[in-house]
Each structure stands twice: as structure tokens, then as C-alpha cells.
C-alpha positions, 0 to 999 in steps of 0.5 A, spaced: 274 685 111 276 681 105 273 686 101 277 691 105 283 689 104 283 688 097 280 696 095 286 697 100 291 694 096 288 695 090 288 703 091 296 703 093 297 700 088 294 704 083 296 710 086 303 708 085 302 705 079 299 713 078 305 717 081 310 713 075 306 714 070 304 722 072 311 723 073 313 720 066 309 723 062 311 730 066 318 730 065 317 728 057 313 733 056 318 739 059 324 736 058 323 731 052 326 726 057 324 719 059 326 717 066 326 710 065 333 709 063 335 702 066 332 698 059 336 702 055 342 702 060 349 699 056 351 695 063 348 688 062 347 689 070 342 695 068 339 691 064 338 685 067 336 689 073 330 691 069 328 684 067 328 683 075 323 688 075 319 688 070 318 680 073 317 683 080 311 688 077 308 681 074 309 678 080 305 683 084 299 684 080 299 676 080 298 677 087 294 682 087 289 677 082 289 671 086 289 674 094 283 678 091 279 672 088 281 668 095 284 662 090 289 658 095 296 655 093 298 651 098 300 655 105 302 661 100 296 665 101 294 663 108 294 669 112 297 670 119 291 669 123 294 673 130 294 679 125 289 678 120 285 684 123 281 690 121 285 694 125 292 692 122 289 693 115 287 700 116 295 700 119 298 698 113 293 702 109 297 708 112 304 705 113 302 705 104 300 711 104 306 714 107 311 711 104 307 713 096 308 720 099 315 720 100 315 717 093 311 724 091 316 728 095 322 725 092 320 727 085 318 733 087 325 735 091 329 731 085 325 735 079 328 733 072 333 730 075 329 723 077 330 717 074 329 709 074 335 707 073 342 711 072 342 715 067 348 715 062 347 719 058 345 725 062 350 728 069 343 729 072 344 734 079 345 732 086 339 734 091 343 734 099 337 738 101 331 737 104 329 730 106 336 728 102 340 732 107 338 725 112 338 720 107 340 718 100 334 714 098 327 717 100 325 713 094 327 707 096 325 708 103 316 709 100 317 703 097 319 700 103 313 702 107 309 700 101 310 692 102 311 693 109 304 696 108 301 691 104 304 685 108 301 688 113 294 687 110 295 680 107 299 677 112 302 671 106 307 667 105 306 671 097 307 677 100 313 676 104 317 673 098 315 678 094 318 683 100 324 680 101 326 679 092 324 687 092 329 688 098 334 685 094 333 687 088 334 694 091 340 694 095 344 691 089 340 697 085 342 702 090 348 699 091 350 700 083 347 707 082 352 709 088 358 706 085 356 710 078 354 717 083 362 716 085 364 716 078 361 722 076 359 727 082 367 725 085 369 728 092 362 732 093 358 725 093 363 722 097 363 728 102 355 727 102 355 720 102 360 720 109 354 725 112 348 721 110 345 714 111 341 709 105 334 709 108 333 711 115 337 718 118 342 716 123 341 708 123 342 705 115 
């Protein structure tokens, strides 16, 4: 089961880390464009959201490294035994799964306007269609099911810490690119900001 749950996790995240990248490169290829702006952002709140988020990702793949190898650091890697179960994992497994694919969908349905951070230099368009007509974030939301996936298959103190950072670094974040949308779309992103929710339709 051990050995499951580490090719379980291992997957998502190379999945993740693939869809990132993939996405990067196409959009550099026909647009010249890099969607990673939030380094190069002139905001210090940008940039110091970007240090959070490399650290974040470090973080992870230590995670990643010492629950594969099964190495214990006190109470933080001890799963929780009521849901340590095959049946959990291949739960969590999906719940990932999910979550990755709306993170395709999003940049699909965003095009050459997707980006990591807010982009400054560029008035990128405002997708209200699709899956965006409900929810402002469906991005955010794969993310999301993602930890709430690999939580599931590594029940840890580790994990849930890394969760709850994650969250936080995103309601700021979204929080930031909200305010910035405002100041640059106007009434027309108010009106769909009035008609939406952040994450689940109907609910928040």
C-alpha cells in the first residue's frame, strides 16, 4: 500500500508539474509570451508572493522525498490510521485527477490570456464563459481538489500544513488579482464579479 500511495502521489504531481510547463512553453512559442509574471511583477506583494510559492513547491517535493522513504520526524508523518486505506488512496487519487483536469480546462478556456500572477504589462482578456460563467477561479479550485487528493493518500500532519499554507497563499493571491481585474476591467468585472463565486458555484 506504501508503494501505491507514493506512485499515486508522485503521478499527480508530475502531471502538474507536466500541464505547468507544457502550458508555458506553448504559449511562448505563439504568443512570445511568458505566463510567469508574478517574479517580474513591480508589486513587492507580487514578488514576495512568488518567494512564498517557490518555498511552497520546495516544501512539497521535501514531502514528496521523506514520506516516499517513509522517514519519521516526530508525529508529522504519521498518517491517520481510520483512513489509511487503499480505498481512500484510490479516492484521493481521483479527487487529484479531478482537480488537474480542471486546471487543463482553465487553460484551455483562458488561452493566451493565462498567467501565474498578474500581469501588468499586458490587458489580458476576461473569460465569463464556460465553467467561468459559475466561478471566477477554476484553477484555483483543481488546485485544491489536488491537496485535498494527496491528503487523502498521506493522511500527515506534513501534508495538512502544507494544505492550509497553500490556502492561505491563495486567498491573498486571488484576493490581489481581484483588486488588479477591478482596476483594469471596470464595471464589466464588478458586474461578473456580483454574478459569480470564488471557487464553488452558488456557495463561495
Amino acid at each position: 500500500m506504501k508503494i501505491l500511495e507514493t506512485i499515486f502521489v508522485i503521478t499527480l504531481f508530475l502531471i502538474y508539474l507536466g500541464l505547468w510547463r507544457i502550458k508555458q512553453l506553448t504559449l511562448r512559442k505563439n504568443t512570445g509570451i511568458d505566463p510567469n509574471v508574478m517574479a517580474k511583477s513591480s508589486s513587492n506583494v507580487q514578488i514576495y508572493m512568488s518567494h512564498i510559492a517557490n518555498a511552497l513547491t520546495v516544501y512539497a517535493l521535501i514531502i514528496i522525498i521523506l514520506h516516499a522513504a517513509q522517514i519519521k520526524i516526530g508525529s508529522m508523518f504519521t498518517g491517520i490510521e481510520a483512513i489509511s486505506a487503499t480505498l481512500v488512496d484510490i479516492i484521493g487519487f481521483l479527487t487529484g485527477l479531478i482537480g488537474l483536469s480542471l486546471c487543463l480546462y482553465a487553460q484551455i478556456k483562458m488561452g493566451s490570456s493565462w498567467r501565474v500572477g498578474i500581469d501588468e504589462k499586458i490587458k489580458t482578456e476576461l473569460i465569463t464563459t464556460g465553467l467561468y460563467k459559475y466561478i471566477r477561479n477554476p484553477t484555483y479550485l483543481g488546485l485544491f481538489l489536488l491537496n485535498i487528493g494527496v491528503w487523502f493518500i498521506w493522511p500527515t500532519w506534513a501534508v495538512f500544513l502544507l494544505n492550509l499554507t497553500f490556502f492561505l497563499f491563495l486567498e491573498i493571491q486571488v484576493r490581489c488579482e481581484e483588486d488588479y481585474l477591478s482596476l483594469v476591467h471596470g464595471v464589466k468585472y464588478t458586474e461578473y464579479k456580483k454574478r459569480t463565486k470564488r471557487y464553488i458555484p452558488f456557495v463561495y
